[in-house]
C-alpha positions as CSV (number, residue, x, y, z in Angstrom):
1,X,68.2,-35.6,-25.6
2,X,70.3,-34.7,-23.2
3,X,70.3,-35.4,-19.3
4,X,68.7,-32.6,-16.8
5,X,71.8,-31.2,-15.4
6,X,71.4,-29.3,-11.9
7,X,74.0,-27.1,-10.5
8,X,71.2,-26.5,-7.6
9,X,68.3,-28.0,-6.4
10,X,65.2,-26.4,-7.9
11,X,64.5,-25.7,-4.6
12,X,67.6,-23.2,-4.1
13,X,68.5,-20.3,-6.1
14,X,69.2,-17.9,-3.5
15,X,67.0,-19.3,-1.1
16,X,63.8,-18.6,-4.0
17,X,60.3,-20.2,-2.9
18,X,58.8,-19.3,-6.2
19,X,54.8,-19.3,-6.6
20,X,52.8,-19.9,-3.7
21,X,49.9,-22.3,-4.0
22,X,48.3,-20.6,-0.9
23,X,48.5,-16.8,-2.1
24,X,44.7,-16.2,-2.2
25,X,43.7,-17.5,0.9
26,X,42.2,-20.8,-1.3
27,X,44.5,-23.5,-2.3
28,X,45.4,-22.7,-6.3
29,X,48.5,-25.3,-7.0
30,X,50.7,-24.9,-10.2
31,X,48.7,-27.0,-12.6
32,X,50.4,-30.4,-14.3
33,X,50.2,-31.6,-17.7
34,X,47.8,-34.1,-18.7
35,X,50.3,-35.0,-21.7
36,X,52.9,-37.4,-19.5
37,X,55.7,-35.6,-20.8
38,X,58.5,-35.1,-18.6
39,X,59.2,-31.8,-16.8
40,X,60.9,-30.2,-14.1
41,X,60.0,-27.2,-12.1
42,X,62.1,-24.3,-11.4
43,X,61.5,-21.7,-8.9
44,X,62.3,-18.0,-9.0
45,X,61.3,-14.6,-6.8
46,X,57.6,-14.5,-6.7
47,X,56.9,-17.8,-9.6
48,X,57.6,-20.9,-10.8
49,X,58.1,-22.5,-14.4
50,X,57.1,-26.3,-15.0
51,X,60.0,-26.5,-17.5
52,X,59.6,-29.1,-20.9
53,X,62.9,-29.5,-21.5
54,X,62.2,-31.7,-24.8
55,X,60.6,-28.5,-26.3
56,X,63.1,-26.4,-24.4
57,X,60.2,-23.8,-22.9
58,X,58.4,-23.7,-20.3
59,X,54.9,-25.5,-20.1
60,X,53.4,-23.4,-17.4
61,X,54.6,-20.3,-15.5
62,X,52.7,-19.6,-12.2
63,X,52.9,-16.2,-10.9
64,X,51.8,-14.7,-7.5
65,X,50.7,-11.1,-8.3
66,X,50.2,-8.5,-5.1
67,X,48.8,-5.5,-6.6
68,X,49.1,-4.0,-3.5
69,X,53.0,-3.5,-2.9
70,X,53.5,-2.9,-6.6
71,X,57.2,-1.0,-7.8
72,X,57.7,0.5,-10.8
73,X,61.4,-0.5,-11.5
74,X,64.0,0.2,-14.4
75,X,63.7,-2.3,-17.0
76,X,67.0,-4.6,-16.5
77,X,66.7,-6.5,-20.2
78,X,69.4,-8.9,-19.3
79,X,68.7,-12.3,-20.6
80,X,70.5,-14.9,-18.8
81,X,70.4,-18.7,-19.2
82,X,69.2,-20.8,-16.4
83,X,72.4,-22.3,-14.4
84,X,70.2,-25.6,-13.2
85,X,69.7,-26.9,-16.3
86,X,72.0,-28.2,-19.6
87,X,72.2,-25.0,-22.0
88,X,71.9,-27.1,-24.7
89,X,67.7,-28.0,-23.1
90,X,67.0,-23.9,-23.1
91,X,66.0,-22.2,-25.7
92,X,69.1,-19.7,-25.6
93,X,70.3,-16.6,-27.5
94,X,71.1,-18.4,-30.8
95,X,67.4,-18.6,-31.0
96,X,67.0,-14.8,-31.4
97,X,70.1,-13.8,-33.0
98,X,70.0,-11.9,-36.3
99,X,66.3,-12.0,-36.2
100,X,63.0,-9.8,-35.7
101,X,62.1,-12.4,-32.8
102,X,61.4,-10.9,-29.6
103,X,61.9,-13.0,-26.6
104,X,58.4,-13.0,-24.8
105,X,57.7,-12.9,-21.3
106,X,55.8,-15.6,-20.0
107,X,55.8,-14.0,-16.7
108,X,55.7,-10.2,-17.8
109,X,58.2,-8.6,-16.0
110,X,56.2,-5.2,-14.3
111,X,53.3,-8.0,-12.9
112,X,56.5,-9.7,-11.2
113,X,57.7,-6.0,-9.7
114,X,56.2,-6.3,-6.1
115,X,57.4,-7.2,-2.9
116,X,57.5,-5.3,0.9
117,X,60.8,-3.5,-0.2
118,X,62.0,-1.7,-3.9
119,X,65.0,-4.4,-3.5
120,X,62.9,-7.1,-3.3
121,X,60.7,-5.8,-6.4
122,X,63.8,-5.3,-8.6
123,X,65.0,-8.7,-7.8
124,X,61.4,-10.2,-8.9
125,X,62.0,-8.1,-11.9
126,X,66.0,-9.4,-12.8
127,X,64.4,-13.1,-12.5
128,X,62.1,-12.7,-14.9
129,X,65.3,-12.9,-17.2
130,X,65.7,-16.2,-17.4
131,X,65.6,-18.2,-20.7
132,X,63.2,-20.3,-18.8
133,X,61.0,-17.6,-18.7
134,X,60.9,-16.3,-22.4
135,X,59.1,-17.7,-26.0
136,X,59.4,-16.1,-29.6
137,X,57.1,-13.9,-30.5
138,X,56.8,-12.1,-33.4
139,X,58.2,-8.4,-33.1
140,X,55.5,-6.8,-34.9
141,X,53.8,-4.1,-32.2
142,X,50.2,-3.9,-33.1
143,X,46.5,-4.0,-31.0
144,X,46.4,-7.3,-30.8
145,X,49.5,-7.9,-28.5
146,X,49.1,-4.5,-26.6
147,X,45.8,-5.8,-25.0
148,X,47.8,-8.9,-24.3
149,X,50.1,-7.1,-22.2
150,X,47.6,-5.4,-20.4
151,X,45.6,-8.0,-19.5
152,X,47.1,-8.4,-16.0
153,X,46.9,-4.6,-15.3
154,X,43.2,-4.8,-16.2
155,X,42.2,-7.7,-13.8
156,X,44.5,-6.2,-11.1
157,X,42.9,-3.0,-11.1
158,X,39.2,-5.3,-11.0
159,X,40.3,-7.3,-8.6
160,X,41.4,-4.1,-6.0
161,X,37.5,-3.8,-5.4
162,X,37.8,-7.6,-3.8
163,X,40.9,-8.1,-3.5
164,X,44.4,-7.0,-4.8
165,X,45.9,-10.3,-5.6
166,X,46.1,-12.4,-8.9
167,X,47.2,-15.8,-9.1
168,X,48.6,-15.8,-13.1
169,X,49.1,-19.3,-15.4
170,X,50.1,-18.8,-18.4
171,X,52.3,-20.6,-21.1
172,X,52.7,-21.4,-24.4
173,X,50.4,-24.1,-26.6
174,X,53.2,-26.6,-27.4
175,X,52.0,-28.0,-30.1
176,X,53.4,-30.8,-32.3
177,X,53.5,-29.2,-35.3
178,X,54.8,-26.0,-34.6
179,X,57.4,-24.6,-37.4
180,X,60.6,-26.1,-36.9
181,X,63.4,-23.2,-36.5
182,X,67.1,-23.4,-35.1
183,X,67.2,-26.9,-33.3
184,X,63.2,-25.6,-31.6
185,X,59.9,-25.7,-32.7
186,X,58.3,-21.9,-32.6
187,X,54.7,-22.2,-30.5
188,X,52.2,-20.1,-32.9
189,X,49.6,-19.6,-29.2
190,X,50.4,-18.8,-25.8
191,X,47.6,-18.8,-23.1
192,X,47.3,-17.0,-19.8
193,X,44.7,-17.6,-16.8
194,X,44.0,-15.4,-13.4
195,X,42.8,-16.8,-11.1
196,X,41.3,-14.5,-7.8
197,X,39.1,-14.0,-5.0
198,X,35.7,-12.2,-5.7
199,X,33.0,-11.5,-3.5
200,X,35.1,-14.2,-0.8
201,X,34.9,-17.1,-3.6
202,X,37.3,-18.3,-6.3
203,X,37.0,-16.9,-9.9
204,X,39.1,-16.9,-12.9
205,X,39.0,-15.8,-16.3
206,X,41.0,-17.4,-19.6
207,X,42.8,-15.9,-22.8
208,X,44.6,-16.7,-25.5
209,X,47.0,-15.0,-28.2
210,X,47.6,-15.9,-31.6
211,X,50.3,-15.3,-33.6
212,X,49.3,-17.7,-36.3
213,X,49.5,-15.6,-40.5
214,X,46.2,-15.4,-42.1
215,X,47.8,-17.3,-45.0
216,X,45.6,-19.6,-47.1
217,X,48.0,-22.6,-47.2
218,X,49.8,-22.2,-44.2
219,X,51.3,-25.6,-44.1
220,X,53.0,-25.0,-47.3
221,X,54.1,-21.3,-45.7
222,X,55.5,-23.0,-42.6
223,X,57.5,-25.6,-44.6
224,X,58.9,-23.6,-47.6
225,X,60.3,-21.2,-44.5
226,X,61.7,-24.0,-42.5
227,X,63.4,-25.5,-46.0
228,X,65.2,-21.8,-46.6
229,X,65.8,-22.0,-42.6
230,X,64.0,-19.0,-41.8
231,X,61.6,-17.8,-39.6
232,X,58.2,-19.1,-40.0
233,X,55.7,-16.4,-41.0
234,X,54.2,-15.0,-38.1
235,X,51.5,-12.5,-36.9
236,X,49.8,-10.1,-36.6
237,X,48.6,-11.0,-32.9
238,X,44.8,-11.6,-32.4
239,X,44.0,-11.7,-28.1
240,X,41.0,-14.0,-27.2
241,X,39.1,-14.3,-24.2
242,X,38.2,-18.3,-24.2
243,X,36.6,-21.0,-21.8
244,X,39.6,-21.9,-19.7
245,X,38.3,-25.7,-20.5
246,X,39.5,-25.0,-24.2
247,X,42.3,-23.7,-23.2
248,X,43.1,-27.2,-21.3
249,X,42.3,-29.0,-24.1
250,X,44.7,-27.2,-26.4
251,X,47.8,-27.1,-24.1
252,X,47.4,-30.0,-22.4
253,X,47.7,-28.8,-18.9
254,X,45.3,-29.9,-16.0
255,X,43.2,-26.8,-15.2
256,X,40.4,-28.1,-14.1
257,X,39.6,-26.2,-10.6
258,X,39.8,-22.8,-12.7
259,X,37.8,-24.2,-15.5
260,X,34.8,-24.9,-12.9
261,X,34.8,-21.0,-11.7
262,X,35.3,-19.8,-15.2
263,X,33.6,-16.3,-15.3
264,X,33.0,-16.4,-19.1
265,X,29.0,-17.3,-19.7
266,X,30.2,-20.0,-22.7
267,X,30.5,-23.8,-22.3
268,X,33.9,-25.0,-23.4
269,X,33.6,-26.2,-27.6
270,X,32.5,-30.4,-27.7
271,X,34.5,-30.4,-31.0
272,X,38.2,-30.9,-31.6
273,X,40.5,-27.7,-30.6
274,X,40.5,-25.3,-33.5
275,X,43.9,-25.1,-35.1
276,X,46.2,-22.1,-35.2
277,X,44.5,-19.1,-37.1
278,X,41.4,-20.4,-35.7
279,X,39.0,-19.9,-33.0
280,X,35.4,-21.7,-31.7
281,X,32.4,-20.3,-31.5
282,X,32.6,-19.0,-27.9
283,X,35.8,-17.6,-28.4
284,X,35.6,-13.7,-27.9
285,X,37.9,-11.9,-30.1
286,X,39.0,-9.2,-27.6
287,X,39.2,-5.4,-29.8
288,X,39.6,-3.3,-26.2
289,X,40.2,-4.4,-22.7
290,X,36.3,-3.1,-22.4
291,X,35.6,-6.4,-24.4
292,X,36.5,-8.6,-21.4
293,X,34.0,-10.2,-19.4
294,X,34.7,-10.7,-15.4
């Protein structure tokens, strides 16, 4: 693999500070993984990315989220590569070329649209941009992924009765035997957490989306596609809320401050993590944003 190559310090793209461990008032860091694998962390306008350069994605994106000084800005949709890392470690445009892949936000790009001035909100939005930043998804537009993308409207507009800020994790479950594709490996779950302030006390909820086929013998599915090189089967989307324990367990990522102020009534599963196209017991299969539970 190659070397981390730097053309800045990850502490200096245009003087960026990205996420800020101190946004609710409580001390919420940018959790670490519990895997040992090497990372580095990037920081842009409002988040950061702990980046996994052998997967070539990002292992956690933390975002700071003030609902109060929200913009609603023109979509940019300019996908740039990261200039502080090798291009060859970023999952890139050859990725999603002459495909039905979408390149999905990890940080969604209207949560990232706030700041004390319009030009500070439409620079949040351009660095959302980054390859750093994105993960394939399947295209396919259904219920499923919808409620995924309004999660974080949801618990903003909850949160405005205590307070209007969200601290957002989310990332993709990089897991060893995703479906090879194009020199990557194509993570089947991605997982999101908020963390916020209710009634003066740190809370947080966890979710999880899977774009996994309902195919009998998926293992044969995934590796007859990556034989003819094409893109694994994928989708439709099913959203989860889940024990934010389960959802440590399954990406290894150290969340265990949020996990202890979970606001969803289940213990975590004792078993092993369910696989892709799976789900535990006290995993709530989410059919309307009424289904969440805060």
């Amino acid at each position: 693999m190659a070397e981390l190559v730097f053309a800045q310090t990850a502490q200096d793209l245009d003087g960026r500070t990205g996420y800020d461990p101190s946004f609710l008032g409580v001390d919420v860091p940018v959790p670490e993984l519990t895997t040992g694998h090497p990372t580095a962390v990037f920081l842009y306008l409002h988040y950061s990315v702990l980046f996994r350069p052998d997967r070539r994605f990002a292992a956690v994106t933390a975002l700071a989220l003030d609902g109060a000084h929200l913009f609603s800005v023109e979509r940019s949709d300019s996908w740039g590569l990261d200039p502080r890392i090798a291009d060859e470690l970023q999952a890139g445009p050859a990725v999603y070329a002459d495909n039905d892949l979408d390149r999905g936000h990890l940080v969604m790009r209207a949560s990232s649209t706030w700041g004390e001035t319009e030009e500070e909100a439409r620079q949040a939005e351009l660095d959302t941009f980054y390859f750093t930043n994105a993960a394939p998804q399947a295209s396919r537009f259904n219920q499923g992924r919808e409620l995924w993308l309004g999660l974080e409207e949801y618990l903003q507009e909850h949160a405005a009765t205590f307070d209007r800020k969200l601290a957002v994790f989310a990332g993709p479950v990089l897991d060893p035997a995703d479906p090879p594709y194009r020199g990557i490996q194509i993570p089947l779950r991605f997982w999101k957490v908020a963390a916020f302030v209710q009634d003066g006390e740190l809370a947080a909820t966890g979710y999880l989306l899977d774009q996994t086929p309902l195919v009998t013998d998926l293992e044969a599915a995934m590796a007859e596609a990556s034989a003819a090189g094409e893109i694994p089967p994928l989708g439709p989307f099913r959203t989860f809320q889940v024990p934010i324990a389960d959802i440590a367990a399954l990406s290894g990522v150290d969340l265990g401050r949020l996990a202890a102020v979970d606001r969803l009534a289940t213990a975590a599963t004792e078993e092993a993590p369910p696989a892709p196209g799976q789900a535990a017991s006290g995993w709530v299969q989410l059919s309307s944003l009424r289904d969440v539970r805060i």
